[in-house]
N, C-alpha and C positions, 0 to 999 in steps of 0.2 A: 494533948500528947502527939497526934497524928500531925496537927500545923507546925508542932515547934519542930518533929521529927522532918518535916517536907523544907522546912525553911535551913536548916541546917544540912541537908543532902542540898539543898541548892548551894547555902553557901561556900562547902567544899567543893561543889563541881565548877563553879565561878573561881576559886583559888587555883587549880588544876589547870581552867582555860588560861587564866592569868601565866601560869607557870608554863604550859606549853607554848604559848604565845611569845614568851624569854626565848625560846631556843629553837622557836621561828617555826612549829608544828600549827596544824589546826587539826581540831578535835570539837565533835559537836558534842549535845547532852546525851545523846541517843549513844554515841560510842565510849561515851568515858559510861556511861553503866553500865555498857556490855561488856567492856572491860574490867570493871569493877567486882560483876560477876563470876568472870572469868577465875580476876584473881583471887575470889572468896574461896571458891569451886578446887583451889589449890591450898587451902590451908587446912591444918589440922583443927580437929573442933575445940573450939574456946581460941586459940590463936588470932590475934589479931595481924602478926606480919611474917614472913616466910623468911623460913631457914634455909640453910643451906641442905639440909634432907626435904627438905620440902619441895627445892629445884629436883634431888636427883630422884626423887622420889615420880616428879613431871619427866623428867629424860628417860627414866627406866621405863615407863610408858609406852614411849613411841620409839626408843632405840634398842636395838636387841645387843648390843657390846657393852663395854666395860664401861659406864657413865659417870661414874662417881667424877674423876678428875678435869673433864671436862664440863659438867654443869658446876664444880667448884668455880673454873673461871670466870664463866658466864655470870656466877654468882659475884664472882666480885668484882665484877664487871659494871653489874645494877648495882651494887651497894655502896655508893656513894659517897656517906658519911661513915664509912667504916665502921658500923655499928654492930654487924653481927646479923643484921634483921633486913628484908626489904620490904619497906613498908608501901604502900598503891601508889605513891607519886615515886617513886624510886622504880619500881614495875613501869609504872605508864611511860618514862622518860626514856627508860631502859627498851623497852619496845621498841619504842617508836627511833631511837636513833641507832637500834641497831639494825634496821631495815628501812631508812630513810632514805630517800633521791639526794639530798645533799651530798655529795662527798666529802665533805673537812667533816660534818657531824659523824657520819657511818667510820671517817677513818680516824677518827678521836676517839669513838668505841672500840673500835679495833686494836687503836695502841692500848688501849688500855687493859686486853684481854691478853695482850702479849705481855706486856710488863706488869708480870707475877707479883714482884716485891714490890710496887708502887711507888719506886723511888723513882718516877722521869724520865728513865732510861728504858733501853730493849738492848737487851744481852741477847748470844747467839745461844746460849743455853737455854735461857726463857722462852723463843721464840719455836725451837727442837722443842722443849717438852711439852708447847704446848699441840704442835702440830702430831707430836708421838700421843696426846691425849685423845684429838680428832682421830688417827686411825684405828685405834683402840675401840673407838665408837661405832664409825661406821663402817658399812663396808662398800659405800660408794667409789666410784673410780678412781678418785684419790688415795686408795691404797697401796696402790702403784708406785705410789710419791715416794721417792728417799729425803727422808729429813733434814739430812745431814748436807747433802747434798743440794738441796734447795733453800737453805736457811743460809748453804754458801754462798749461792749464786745472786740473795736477796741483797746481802751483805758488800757485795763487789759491789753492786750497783748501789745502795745507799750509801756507805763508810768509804768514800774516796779517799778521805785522809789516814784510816785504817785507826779510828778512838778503839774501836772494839764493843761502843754500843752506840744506837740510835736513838735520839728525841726526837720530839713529835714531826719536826719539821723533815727532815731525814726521811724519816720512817712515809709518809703523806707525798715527798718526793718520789721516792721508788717505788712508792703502791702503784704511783700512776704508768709508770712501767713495769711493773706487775702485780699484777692486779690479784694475780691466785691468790696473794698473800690473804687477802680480803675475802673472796669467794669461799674459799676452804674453812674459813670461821662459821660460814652458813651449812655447811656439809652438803650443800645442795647450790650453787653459782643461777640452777632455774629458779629458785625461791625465797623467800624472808624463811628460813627454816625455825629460828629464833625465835621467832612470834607464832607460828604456825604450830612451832611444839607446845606451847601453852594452850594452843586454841583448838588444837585436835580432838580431844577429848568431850569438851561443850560442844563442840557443831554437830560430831558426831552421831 
């Protein structure tokens, strides 16, 4: 029982290395089980993949504001195959590219936290309620930020031709002139805040 049990924790963290290896990550055995931990350490007993109360249940943790609406995104942000659940390779993917050195990876996650409805686009509505979600949360210095007003100023500089929404490319273009767009997803521009909120708790 204990070899078939050892040999099978290997062949899933060999499937993992494979998969994060796709999306150009490296990950030793040592961190995919502490991560593995981690995201055990977040689930309710008998559960095998986490809910979407099971994120805000981690955000209300470590943030003292309104969390629900924003660990929604973030949730479906990791949840990939629109399933409802994110299961350890949906977690470990999600981690890792939303606090990655790439930039096309980190700003792939990013459109993807903005565009609520999932259809391809970023409306200036999605883009508002998400950043109204962020200040709701924290109360970092971005609460300063007028939404309305900065979701304008995003929008001049992506939408030249004035569509009224942005794809990825668009969106990827004017992050690189501004950048906050990106930073403010983190609620901390010093930090991987994303990753570090799941791992507060265990280090602890």
């Amino acid at each position: 029982m204990g070899i078939y049990s050892s040999r099978a924790r290997k062949a899933k963290q060999k499937k993992i290395r494979k998969l994060m290896h796709r999306i150009g990550g490296k990950v030793t055995d040592e961190a995919i089980q502490e991560w593995r931990e981690t995201y055990k350490s977040h689930l309710k007993s008998g559960s095998s993949a986490m809910t979407r109360d099971d994120f805000h249940r981690v955000f209300t943790q470590y943030y003292n504001g309104d969390t629900r609406t924003f660990s929604d995104h973030i949730f479906r942000s990791f949840d990939v195959n629109l399933d409802g659940y994110v299961d350890f390779k949906e977690f470990l993917v999600g981690l890792y590219v939303s606090g990655c050195k790439d930039p096309r990876k980190k700003l792939g996650w990013a459109f993807r936290v903005y565009d609520v409805d999932g259809n391809g686009k970023i409306s200036k509505v999605e883009m508002t309620s998400v950043i109204n979600a962020i200040l709701r949360l924290t109360s970092q210095r971005y609460i300063r930020v007028n939404p309305a007003k900065l979701v304008d100023e995003f929008f001049s500089e992506a939408d030249k031709s004035h569509v009224g929404v942005l794809d990825l490319e668009k969106f990827i273009h004017a992050c690189q002139k501004m950048p906050v767009m990106v930073d403010i997803l983190q609620c901390d521009p010093s930090a991987h805040a994303v990753k570090r909120t799941f791992f507060s708790r265990t280090h602890s």
